[in-house]
NUDOGU-487499 format. One line per field, with one value per residue (C-alpha): chain; x, y, z. Coordinates in steps of 0.05 Angstrom, whole numbers, m for minus. Example, Ala and Ser with C-alpha at 12.3 -4.5 7.8 and 13.67 -1.06 7.14 Angstrom:
kette	A, A
px	246, 273
py	m90, m21
pz	156, 143
// end
This chain:
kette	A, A, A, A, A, A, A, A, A, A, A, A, A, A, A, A, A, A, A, A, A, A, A, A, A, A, A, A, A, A, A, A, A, A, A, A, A, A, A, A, A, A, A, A, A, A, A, A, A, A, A, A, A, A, A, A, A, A, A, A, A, A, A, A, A, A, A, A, A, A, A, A, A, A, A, A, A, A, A, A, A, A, A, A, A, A, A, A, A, A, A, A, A, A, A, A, A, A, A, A, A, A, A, A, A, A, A, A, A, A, A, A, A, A, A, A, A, A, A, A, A, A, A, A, A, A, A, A, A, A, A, A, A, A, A, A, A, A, A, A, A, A, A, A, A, A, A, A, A, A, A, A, A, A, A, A, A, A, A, A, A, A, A, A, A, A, A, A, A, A, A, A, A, A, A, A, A, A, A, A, A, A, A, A, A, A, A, A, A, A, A, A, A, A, A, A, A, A, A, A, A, A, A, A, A, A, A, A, A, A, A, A, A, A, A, A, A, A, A, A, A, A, A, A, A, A, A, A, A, A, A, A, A, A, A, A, A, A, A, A, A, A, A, A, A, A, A, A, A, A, A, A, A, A, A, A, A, A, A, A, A, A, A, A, A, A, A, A, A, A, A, A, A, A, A, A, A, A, A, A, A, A, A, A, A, A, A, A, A, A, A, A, A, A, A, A, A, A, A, A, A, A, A, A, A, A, A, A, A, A, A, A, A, A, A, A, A, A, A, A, A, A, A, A, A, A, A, A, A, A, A, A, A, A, A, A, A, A, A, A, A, A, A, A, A, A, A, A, A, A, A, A, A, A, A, A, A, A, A, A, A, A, A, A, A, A, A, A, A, A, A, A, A, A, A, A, A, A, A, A, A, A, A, A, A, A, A, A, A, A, A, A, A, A, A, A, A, A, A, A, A, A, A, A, A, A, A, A, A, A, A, A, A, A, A, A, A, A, A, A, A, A, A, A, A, A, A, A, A, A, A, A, A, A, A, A, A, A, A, A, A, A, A, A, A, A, A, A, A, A, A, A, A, A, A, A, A, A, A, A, A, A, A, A, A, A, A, A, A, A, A, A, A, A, A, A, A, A, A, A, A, A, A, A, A, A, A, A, A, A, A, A, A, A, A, A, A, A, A, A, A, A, A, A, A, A, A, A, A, A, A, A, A, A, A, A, A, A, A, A, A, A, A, A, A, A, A, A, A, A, A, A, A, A, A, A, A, A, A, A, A, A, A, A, A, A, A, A, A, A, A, A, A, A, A, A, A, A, A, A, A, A, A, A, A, A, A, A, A, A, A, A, A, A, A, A, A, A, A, A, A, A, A, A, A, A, A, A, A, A, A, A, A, A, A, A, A, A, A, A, A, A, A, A, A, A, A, A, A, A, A, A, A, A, A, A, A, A, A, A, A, A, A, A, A, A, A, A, A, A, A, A, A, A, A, A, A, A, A, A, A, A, A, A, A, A, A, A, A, A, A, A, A, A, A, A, A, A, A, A, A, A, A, A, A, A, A, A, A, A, A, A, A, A, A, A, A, A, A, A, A, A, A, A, A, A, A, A, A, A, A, A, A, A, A, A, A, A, A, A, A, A, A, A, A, A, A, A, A
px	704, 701, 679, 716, 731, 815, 811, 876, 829, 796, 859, 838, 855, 796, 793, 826, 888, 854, 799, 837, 827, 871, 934, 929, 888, 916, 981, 996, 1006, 945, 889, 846, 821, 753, 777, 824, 812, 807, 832, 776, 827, 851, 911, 916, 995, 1029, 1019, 943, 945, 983, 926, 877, 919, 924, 852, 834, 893, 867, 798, 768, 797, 814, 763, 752, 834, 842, 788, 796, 870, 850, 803, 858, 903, 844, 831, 909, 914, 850, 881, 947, 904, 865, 921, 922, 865, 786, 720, 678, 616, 597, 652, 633, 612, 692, 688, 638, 661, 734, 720, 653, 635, 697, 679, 616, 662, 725, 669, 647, 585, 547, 519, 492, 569, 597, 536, 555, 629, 617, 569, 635, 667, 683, 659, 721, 747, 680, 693, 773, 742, 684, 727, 756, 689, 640, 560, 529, 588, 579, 504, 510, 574, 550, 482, 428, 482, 456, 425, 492, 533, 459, 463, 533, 519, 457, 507, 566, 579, 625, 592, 619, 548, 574, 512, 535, 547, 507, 515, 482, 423, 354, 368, 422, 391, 328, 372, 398, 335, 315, 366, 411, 404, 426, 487, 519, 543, 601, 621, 571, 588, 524, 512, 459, 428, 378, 329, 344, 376, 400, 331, 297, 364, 349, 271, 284, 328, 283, 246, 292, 346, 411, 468, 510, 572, 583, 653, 657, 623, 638, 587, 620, 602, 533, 502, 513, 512, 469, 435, 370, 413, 463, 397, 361, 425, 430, 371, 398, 468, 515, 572, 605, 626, 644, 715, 725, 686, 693, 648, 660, 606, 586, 541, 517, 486, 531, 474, 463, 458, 397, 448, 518, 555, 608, 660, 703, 711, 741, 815, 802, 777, 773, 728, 720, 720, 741, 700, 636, 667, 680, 598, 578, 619, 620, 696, 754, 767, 832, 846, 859, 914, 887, 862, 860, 821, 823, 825, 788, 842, 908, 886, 843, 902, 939, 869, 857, 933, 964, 923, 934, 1009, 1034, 999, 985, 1006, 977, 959, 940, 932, 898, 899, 907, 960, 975, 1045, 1012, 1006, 1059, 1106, 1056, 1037, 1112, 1117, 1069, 1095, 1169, 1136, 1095, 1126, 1103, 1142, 1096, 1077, 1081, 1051, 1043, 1000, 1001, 957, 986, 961, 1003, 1004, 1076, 1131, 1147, 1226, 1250, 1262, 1196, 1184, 1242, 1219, 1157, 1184, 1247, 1206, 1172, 1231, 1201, 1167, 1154, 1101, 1096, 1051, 1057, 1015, 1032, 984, 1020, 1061, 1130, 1185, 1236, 1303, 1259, 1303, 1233, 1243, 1318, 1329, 1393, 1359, 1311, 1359, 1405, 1349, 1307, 1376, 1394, 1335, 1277, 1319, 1257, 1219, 1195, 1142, 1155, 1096, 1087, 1060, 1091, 1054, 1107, 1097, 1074, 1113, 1173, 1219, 1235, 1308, 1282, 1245, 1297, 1343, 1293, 1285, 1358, 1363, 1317, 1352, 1406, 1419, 1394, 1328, 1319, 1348, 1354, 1282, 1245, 1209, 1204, 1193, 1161, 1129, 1053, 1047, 969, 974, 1034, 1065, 1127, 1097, 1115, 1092, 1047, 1008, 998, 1001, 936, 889, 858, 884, 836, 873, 832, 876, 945, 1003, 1083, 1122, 1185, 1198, 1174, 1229, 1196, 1139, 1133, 1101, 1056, 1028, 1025, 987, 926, 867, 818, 831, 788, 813, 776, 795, 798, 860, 889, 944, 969, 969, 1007, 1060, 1063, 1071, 1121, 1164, 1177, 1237, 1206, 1187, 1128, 1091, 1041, 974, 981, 929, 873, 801, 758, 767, 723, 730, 688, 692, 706, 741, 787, 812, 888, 865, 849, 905, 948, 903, 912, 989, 987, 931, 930, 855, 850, 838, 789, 726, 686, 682, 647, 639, 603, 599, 558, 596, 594, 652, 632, 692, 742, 688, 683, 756, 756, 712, 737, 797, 757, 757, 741, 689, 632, 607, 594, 568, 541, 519, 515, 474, 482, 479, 424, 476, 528, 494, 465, 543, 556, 547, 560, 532, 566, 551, 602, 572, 529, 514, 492, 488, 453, 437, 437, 409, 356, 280, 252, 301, 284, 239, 293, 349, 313, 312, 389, 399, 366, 401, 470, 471, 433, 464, 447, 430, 429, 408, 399, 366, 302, 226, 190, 124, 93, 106, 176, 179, 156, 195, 253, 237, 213, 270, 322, 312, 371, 359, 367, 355, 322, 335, 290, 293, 234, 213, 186, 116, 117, 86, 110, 67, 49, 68, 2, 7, 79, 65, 8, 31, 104, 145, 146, 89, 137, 189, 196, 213, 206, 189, 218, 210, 269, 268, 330, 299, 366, 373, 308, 310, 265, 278, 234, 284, 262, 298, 280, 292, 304, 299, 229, 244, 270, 248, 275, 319, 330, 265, 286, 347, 366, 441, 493, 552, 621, 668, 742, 766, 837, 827
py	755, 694, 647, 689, 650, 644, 627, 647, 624, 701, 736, 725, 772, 804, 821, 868, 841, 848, 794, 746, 801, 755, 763, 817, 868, 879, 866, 854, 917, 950, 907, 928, 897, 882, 838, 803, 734, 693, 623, 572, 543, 576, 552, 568, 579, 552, 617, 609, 539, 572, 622, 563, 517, 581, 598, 535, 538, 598, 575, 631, 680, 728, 711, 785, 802, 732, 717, 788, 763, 714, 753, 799, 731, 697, 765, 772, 705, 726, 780, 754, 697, 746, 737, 657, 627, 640, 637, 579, 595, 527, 548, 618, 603, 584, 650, 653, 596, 618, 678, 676, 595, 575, 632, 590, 533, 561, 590, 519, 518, 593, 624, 682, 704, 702, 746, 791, 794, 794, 859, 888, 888, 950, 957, 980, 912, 889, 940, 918, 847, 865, 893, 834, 804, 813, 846, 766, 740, 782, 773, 696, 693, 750, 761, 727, 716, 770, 832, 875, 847, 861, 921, 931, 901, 943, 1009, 982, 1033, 997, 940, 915, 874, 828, 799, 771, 692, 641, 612, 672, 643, 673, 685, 736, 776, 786, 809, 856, 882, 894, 907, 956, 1032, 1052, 1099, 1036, 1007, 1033, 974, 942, 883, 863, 797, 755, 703, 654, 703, 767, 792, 859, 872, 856, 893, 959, 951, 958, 1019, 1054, 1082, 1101, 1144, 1149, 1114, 1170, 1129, 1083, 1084, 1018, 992, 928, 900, 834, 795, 767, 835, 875, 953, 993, 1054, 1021, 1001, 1059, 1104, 1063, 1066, 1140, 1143, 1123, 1126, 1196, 1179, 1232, 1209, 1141, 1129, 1052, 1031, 965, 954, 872, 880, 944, 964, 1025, 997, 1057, 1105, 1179, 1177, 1214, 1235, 1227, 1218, 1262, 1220, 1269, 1230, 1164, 1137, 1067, 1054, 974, 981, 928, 981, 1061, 1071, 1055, 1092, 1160, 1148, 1145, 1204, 1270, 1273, 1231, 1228, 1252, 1227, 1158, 1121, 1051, 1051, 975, 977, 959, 1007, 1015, 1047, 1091, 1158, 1132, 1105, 1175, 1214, 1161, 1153, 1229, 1263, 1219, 1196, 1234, 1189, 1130, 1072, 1019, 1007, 954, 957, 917, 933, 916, 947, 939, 949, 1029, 1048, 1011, 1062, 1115, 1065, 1067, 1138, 1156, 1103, 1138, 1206, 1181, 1203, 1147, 1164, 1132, 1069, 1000, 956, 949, 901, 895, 840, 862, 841, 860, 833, 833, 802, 842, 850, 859, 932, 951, 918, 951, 1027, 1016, 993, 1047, 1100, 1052, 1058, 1048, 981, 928, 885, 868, 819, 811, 774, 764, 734, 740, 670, 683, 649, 603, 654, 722, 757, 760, 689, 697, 701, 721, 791, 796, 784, 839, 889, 882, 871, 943, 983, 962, 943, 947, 893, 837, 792, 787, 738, 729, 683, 696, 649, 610, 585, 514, 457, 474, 423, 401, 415, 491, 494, 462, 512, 566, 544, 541, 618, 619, 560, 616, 620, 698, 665, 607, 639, 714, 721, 648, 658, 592, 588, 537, 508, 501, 448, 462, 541, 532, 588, 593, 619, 637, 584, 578, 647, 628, 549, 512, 506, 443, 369, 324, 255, 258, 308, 281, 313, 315, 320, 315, 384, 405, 441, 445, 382, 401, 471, 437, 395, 438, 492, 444, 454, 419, 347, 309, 230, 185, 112, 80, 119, 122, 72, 125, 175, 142, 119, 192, 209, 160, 176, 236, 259, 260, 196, 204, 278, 288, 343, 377, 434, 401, 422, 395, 319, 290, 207, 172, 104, 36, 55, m1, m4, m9, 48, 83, 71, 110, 164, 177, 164, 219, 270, 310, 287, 319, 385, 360, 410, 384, 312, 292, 216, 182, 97, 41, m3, m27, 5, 22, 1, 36, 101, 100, 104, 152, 195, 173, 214, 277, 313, 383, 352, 407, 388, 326, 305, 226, 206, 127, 69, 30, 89, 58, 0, 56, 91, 28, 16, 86, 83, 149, 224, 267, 332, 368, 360, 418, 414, 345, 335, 263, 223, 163, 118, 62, 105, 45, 60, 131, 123, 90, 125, 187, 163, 161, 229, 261, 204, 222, 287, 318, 393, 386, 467, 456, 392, 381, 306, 283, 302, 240, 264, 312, 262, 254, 333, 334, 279, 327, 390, 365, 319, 369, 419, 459, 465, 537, 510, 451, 451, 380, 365, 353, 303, 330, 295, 332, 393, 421, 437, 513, 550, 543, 471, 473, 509, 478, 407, 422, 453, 519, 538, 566, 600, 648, 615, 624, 579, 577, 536, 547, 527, 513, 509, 486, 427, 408, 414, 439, 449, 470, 506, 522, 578, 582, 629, 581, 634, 626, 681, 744, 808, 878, 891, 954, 982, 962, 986, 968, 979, 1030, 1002, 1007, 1052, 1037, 1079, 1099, 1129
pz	450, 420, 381, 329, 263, 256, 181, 137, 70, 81, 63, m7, m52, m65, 6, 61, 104, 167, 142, 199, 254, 312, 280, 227, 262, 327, 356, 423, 449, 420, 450, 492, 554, 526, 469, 514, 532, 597, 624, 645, 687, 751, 775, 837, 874, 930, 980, 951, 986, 1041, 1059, 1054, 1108, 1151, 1152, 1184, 1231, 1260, 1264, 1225, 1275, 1217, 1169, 1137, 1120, 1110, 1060, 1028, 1010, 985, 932, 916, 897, 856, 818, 802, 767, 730, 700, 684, 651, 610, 558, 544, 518, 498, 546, 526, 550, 578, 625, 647, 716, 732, 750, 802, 827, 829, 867, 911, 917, 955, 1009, 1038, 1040, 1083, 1122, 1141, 1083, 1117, 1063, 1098, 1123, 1047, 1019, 1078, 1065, 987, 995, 1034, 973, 936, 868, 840, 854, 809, 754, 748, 737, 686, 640, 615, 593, 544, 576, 559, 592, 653, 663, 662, 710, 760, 760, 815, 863, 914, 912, 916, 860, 814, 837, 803, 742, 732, 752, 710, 657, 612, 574, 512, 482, 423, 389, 334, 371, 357, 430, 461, 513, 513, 583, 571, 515, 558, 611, 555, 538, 616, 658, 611, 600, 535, 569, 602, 530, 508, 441, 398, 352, 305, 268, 239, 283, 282, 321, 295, 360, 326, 302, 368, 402, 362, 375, 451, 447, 407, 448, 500, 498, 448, 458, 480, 505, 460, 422, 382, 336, 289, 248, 216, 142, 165, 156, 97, 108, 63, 74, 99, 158, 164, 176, 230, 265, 266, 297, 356, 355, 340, 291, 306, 367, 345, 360, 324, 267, 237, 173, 144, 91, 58, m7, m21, m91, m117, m101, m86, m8, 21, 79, 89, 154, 200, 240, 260, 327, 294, 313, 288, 218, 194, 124, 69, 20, 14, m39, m2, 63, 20, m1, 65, 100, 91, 102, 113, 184, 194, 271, 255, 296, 266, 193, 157, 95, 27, m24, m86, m125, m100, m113, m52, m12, m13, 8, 68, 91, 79, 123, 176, 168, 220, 285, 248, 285, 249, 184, 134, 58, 21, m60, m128, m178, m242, m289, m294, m232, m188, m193, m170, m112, m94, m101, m53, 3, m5, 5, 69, 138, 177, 239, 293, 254, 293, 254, 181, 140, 61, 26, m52, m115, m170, m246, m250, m206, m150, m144, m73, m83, m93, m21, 1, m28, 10, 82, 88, 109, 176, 219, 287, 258, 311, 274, 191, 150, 70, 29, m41, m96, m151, m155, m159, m190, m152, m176, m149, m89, m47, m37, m15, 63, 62, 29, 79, 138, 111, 96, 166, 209, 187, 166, 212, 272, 322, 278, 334, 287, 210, 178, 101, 48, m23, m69, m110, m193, m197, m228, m182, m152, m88, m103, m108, m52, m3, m41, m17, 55, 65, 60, 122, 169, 188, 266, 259, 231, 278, 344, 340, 326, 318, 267, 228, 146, 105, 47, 34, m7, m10, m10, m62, m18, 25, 96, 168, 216, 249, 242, 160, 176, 168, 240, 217, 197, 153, 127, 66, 43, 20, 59, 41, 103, 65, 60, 128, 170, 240, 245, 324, 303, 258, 303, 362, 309, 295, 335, 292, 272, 221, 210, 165, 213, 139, 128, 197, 182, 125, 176, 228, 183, 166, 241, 262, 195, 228, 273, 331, 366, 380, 347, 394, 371, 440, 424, 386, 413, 356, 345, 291, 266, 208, 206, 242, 318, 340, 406, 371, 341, 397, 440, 375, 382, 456, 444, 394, 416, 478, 490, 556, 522, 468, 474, 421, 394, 332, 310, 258, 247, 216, 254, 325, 363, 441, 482, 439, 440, 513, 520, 484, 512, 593, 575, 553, 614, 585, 533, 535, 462, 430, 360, 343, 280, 302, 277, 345, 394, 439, 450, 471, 514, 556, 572, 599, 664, 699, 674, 632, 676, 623, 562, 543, 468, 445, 367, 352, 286, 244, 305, 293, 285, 337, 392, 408, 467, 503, 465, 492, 568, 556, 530, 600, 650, 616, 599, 657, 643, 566, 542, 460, 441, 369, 343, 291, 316, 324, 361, 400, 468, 457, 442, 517, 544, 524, 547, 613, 627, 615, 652, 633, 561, 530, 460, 428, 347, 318, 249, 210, 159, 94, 122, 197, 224, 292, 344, 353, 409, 460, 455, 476, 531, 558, 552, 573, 632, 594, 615, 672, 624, 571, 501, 432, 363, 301, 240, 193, 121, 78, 2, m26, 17, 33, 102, 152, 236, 297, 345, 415, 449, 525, 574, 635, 684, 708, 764, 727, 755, 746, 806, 786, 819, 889, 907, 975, 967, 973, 926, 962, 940, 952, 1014, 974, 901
// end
């Protein structure tokens, strides 16, 4: 879930198509529940205010129907907003809140009746919730709220454990290691972290028994997979009854395996490279419904596809071809009987010009079609039919009449003229483009590449860059496609003559999360960037300034509401933070630097009086009493990350804990070392659960089963 990178620069062409998984890798209708994604905001409906008004008519006359309704209404919007938007995880306890904290408070505040109506519930009604998150995610919404509901987690039997985020809390992965049986994890997603959490993951399991119901297993571009890793693995995990496999990164060093590998169970196969796969299995699985991958040559392509053309329903190519073996490559696609294929993904890197027919020769034979991505490297020139849309319109309007998403980038020859390229767009402004089936066309002026917006359009903005609007078709997708905004205040007066040039009055970035500004912050300045940026939505806020600028920042930061992150690299910071008056009880990550070295002790006071429910903070070790002052003024803190001078040593573990609160909590200490850039940094990661015991030894509990199955 997550924090998953959404960067269109991967689909290089040394790389498979399914590099940006979001889009590439799964269309809509394949997901499953456990990638899907949840709402942090509930909205709640007018018969949900309804219930509410008629609960306290009544006087709580009806309190176990009425309240039990209400559940079933607050569970139904969670689901249908499963499909919208990520889970921060500063925001994961919407959910308990959204579901069990209101029940004390319709209840006139008694605790005691909502843990007796909440252990009522059955845990079917649990288990159609749980599936929608990710096992980290569920153990910091759910568990410690009674007895009962710990109960279910500990008997859940469908956890999905992703641990390759860098935002997972020591908390969680010691509830991991305790609470969790080996046959209650059914997906496994590994990646490198600061604390080795695969390694210490693996070390736990070892000992206990094999993962015998686990079915997925992705292990991204952090870690690479040699047979080192492939072997510890096995040791507790059965291949053969893998059913998804994702590999990101794999090496084999081209060597003679000691053992090779049966998957005979697999359906879903996403590998970097089939060359590697056909080293490490015995066979080629040949049950695959889902196979993205790039291939090493196409002698490879036909062994991987032909045995399994009959049910695929997705698949994505990624490979290189040369004037000798495109017709071959062609060939084999026209001989393919691809009857049940949905989805089809082809990142192609040819030497010679591809002519529309060879496109053509390989898509005939996908007549049920719904969802089709092309990437092409190999710059074209302004004259080839590929770049017509009058072809394409004619083609897909009577071959692949079930086609519902059609996104490409065909890289176009440089030194070409805007007279072309409007010549070029102009075959795509049809009413069968634009209304039949929206989808939009333009030029990349920085990809050189005529695209499909927004799934190929850029996710970030950064006014150093120099951008030509001139040729832009549809501005309002643009804009509304940016979620990452980086303005250099020098510049801004470019920028807004760039905005109000447009044809819209006033373009408005209405889904930026990540605002970042460098430089002197006026409050005219400010007021433009309100009237242009949706800042209620703004997640994460960097800013960095030499110059004295705290009225327009606190504006800024006033209409923040969903801030949860905030980075300050600010020379007069101690005068900014003795004008905020109120706590920041959002903010959860704190980034600070580039304040005055003298102002820390008080600078320091203001960290802990405004950000009271801080959990990373990241700043410059000073001492071994400041160190303190930290950890025991915020008492929330999950990790501490200080950076250290080239002159400072930090203090070991047994001091920390005898001079500190942790002498309560579990934690761990780290001293990182970056060689290249000279940089050293003490993390803390603390577990700030000072109570955690292993429920699963007293079981007082009969979970309730639903009376109609």
């Amino acid at each position: 879930m997550h924090n998953y990178r959404e960067e269109i620069s991967s689909l290089s062409s040394t790389q498979p198509p399914y590099a940006d998984f979001i889009g590439i890798l799964s269309p809509p209708n394949i997901n499953s529940p456990i990638n899907t994604v949840i709402n942090p905001i509930l909205p709640k409906t007018r018969l949900h205010h309804v219930c509410e008004y008629f609960i306290e008519f009544l006087h709580y006359w009806l309190p176990l129907y009425l309240i039990f309704v209400f559940l079933l209404l607050a569970i139904c919007q969670i689901i249908l907003a499963c499909h919208n938007c990520p889970l921060p995880n500063t925001d994961i306890n919407w959910i308990r809140a959204s579901l069990f904290m209101n029940i004390p408070f319709i209840l006139g505040g008694n605790n005691s009746m909502s843990n007796i109506l909440l252990n009522r519930l059955p845990v079917e009604l649990f288990d159609e919730i749980l599936c929608y998150l990710s096992c980290c995610h569920i153990l910091r919404a759910f568990y410690s709220i009674n007895d009962y509901l710990n109960n279910v987690l500990i008997n859940y039997n469908n956890y999905f454990l992703d641990l390759s985020s860098s935002n997972i809390s020591k908390n969680e992965i010691d509830l991991v290691c305790l609470l969790l049986r080996s046959e209650q994890i059914v997906g496994l997603k590994f990646g490198k972290t600061n604390f080795d959490l695969v390694k210490r993951f693996l070390l736990n399991f070892s000992n206990k028994q094999s993962f015998t119901r686990l079915r997925s297993l992705w292990i991204d571009d952090t870690i690479i997979v040699d047979q080192l890793f492939l072997s510890k693995l096995a040791s507790i995990i059965n291949y053969n009854k893998i059913i998804s496999i994702r590999f990101d990164r794999i090496h084999l060093n081209n060597i003679i395996l000691l053992s090779r590998y049966s998957f005979n169970s697999l359906s879903h196969l996403v590998i970097s490279s089939s060359n590697e796969f056909r080293q490490l299995s015995k066979e080629i699985p040949t049950h695959l419904i889902y196979l993205h991958m790039y291939f090493d040559s196409i002698n490879d392509m036909d062994q991987f596809i032909r045995p399994n053309m009959h049910q695929l329903k997705s698949l994505g190519v990624g490979i290189q071809c040369d004037i000798n073996n495109i017709d071959q490559f062609m060939l084999f696609f026209s001989d393919y009987q691809l009857t049940q294929l949905i989805q089809f993904n082809l990142n192609f890197n040819v030497e010679i010009n591809v002519q529309f027919d060879i496109l053509e020769a390989i898509l005939l034979t996908m007549r049920r079609l719904k969802y089709l991505t092309i990437i092409l490297n190999k710059a074209l020139p302004t004259n080839s039919d590929v770049l017509n849309g009058i072809q394409w319109k004619s083609f897909l309007s009577t071959s692949l009449i079930f086609l519902k998403i059609f996104n490409f980038k065909f890289s176009i020859e440089q030194q070409t003229s805007e007279y072309e390229i409007y010549s070029i767009l102009n075959t795509f402004q049809s009413k069968w483009w634009l209304k039949d089936k929206q989808w939009f066309v333009e030029y990349d002026i920085h990809q050189n590449a005529l695209i499909t917006m927004p799934y190929f359009a850029s996710k970030t903005f950064d006014n150093h860059h120099s951008y030509s609007f001139d040729l832009m078709q549809n501005p309002k997708i643009f804009y509304s496609n940016i979620n990452s905004l980086n303005i250099d205040l020098v510049k801004y007066n470019e920028l807004e003559q760039i905005l109000m040039s447009q044809s819209v009055n006033r373009p408005c970035f209405n889904h930026v999360t990540q605002l970042s500004l460098n430089g002197y912050l006026t409050t005219d300045i400010c007021d433009a960037i309100r009237n242009n940026i949706d800042l209620s939505i703004i997640k994460h806020f960097e800013f960095s300034s030499t110059i004295g600028t705290n009225e327009a920042f606190i504006q800024l930061i006033d209409n923040m509401i969903n801030l949860s992150s905030i980075h300050i690299q600010y020379l007069h910071s101690l005068d900014l933070f003795n004008q905020l008056l109120s706590p920041y009880f959002s903010i959860r990550h704190l980034i600070l630097f580039d304040y005055e070295p003298e102002t820390r002790k008080e600078l320091f006071y203001h960290i802990c009086r405004l950000f009271p429910r801080l959990t990373h903070l990241t700043t410059n070790y000073h001492s071994r009493r400041r160190l303190c002052y930290l950890l025991n003024g915020l008492i929330h803190l999950e990790q501490l990350t200080l950076h250290l001078a080239q002159d400072q040593y930090a203090p070991n573990y047994s001091w920390i804990k005898q001079h500190s609160r942790l002498r309560q909590n579990l934690f761990e200490l780290r001293v990182f070392t970056n060689i290249a850039q000279r940089e050293r940094k003490l993390v803390l990661w603390i577990n700030t659960n000072n109570n955690m015991r292993h429920q699963r030894r007293h079981q007082h509990h009969i979970l309730n089963k639903c009376p109609i199955q």
